[in-house]
N, C-alpha and C positions, 0 to 999 in steps of 0.2 A: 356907567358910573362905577367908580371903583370904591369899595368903600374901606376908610383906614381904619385899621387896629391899632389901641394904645402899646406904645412901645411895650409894656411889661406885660401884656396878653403874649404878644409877637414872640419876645424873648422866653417866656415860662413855655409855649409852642414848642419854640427852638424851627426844626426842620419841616414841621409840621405846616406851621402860619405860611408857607411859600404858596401852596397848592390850593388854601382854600379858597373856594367859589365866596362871591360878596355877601350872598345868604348868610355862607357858615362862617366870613367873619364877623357878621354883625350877631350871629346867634350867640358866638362862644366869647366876643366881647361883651355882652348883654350879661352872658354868665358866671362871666369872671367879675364882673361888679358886682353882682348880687353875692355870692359867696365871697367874694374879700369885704362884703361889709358885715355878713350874717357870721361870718367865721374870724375875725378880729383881735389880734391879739397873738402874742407869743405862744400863749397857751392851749391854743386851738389852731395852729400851728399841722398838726399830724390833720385833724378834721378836713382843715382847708386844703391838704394837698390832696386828700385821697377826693371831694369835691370838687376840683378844677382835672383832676385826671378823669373823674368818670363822666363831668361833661363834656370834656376832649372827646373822649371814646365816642358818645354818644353825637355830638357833632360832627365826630370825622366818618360817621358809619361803621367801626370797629366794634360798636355793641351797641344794642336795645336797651331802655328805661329798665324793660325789664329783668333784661339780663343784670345789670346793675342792681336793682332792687333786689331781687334773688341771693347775687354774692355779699349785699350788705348785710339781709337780714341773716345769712347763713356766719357770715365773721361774728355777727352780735349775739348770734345762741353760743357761737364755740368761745366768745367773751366772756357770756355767762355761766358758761358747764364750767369755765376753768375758774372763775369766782367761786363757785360752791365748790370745786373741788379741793381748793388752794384758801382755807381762809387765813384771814390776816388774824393772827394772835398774839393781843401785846401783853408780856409777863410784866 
């Protein structure tokens, strides 16, 4: 049994969606719902791509939970060294 992926899973894939096994389409269609509904919105926009990338990565085998986890929480200190570094000052 072959299982289908919604066309805009398929397309945001791109070259990707050809090769996946039926497991990893259902796993990476499952989690593209879940993050286009938790990440919504124009404004959350940058959240949802870097979230449909790192569960490609992790569905396609290109990387670990945790290897993800790691470059997240490491982007989110180097967010906050440059907030304390850079603060906003309005005269």
């Amino acid at each position: 049994m072959r299982v289908l992926m919604r066309s805009d899973v398929a397309e945001w894939l791109g070259a990707d969606a050809v090769g996946l096994s039926d497991e990893q389409a259902a796993r990476v269609d499952a989690a593209f719902a879940v993050i286009m509904s938790r990440y919504a919105g124009p404004d959350k926009a940058v959240e949802r791509e870097a979230a449909l990338g790192a569960a490609a990565q992790v569905v396609l085998g290109r990387a670990s939970l945790d290897e993800i986890s790691m470059l997240w929480h490491q982007a989110k200190e180097i967010e906050r060294d440059g907030s304390r570094r850079c603060p906003v000052r309005w005269s």
